[in-house]
C-alpha positions, 0 to 999 in steps of 0.5 A: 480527499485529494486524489494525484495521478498515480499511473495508467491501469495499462502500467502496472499488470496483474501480479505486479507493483509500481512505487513512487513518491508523492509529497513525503511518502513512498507508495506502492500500488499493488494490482492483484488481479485487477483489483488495486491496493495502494500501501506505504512502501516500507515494511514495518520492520526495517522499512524494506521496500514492500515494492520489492515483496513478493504477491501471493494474493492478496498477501506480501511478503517483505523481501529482506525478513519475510514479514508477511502482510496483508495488502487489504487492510495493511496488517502484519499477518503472523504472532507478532503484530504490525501494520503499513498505511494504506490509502484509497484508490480510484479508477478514472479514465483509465488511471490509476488515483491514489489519495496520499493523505494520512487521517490524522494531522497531527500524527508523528510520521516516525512511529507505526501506524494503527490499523483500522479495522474497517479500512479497505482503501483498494478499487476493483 
């Protein structure tokens, strides 16, 4: 795993998200209460800032269509399916790591990804 800094725990309160751009991605760290879940920041959809979303818990949902996800496991919550990357957090010193790196090297950045249904990549 190769963990970049992403911000410090103090910088992204309960309830709220911070995006950024790391390499070719956009990730948004989400806080909910206290424990840090780190997701593509593209809905799906029309690749909508998740950013953006509005947190209840641990579900998003998009701000542009209210595509609803679930920030655990990245997946689209509703009949039709869908899901974001999600990414590995960690705590260290008070900042927040997140590990950019996609599992499969050879996957075409364009398309939807699949979910994993054992992933769970936050940190409380």
């Amino acid at each position: 795993m190769s963990f970049v800094r992403f911000a410090g725990v103090d910088e992204i309160p309960p309830g709220k998200s911070r995006s950024m751009r790391i390499g070719l991605r956009r990730i948004a760290v989400f806080n909910v209460a206290g424990s840090y879940y780190a997701i593509e920041d593209a809905c799906a959809h029309m690749k909508a800032p998740l950013s953006q979303g509005r947190m209840k818990g641990t579900e998003l949902t998009c701000s542009w269509h209210g595509w609803v996800y679930d920030l655990t496991t990245g997946k689209r919550k509703g009949k039709e399916s869908g899901c974001v990357r999600t990414f590995v957090v960690k705590i260290e010193g008070g900042a927040i790591f997140v590990d950019p790196t996609v599992n499969d090297p050879f996957e075409i950045h364009d398309e939807e990804p699949e979910c994993a249904e054992d992933e769970f990549p936050h940190i409380a």
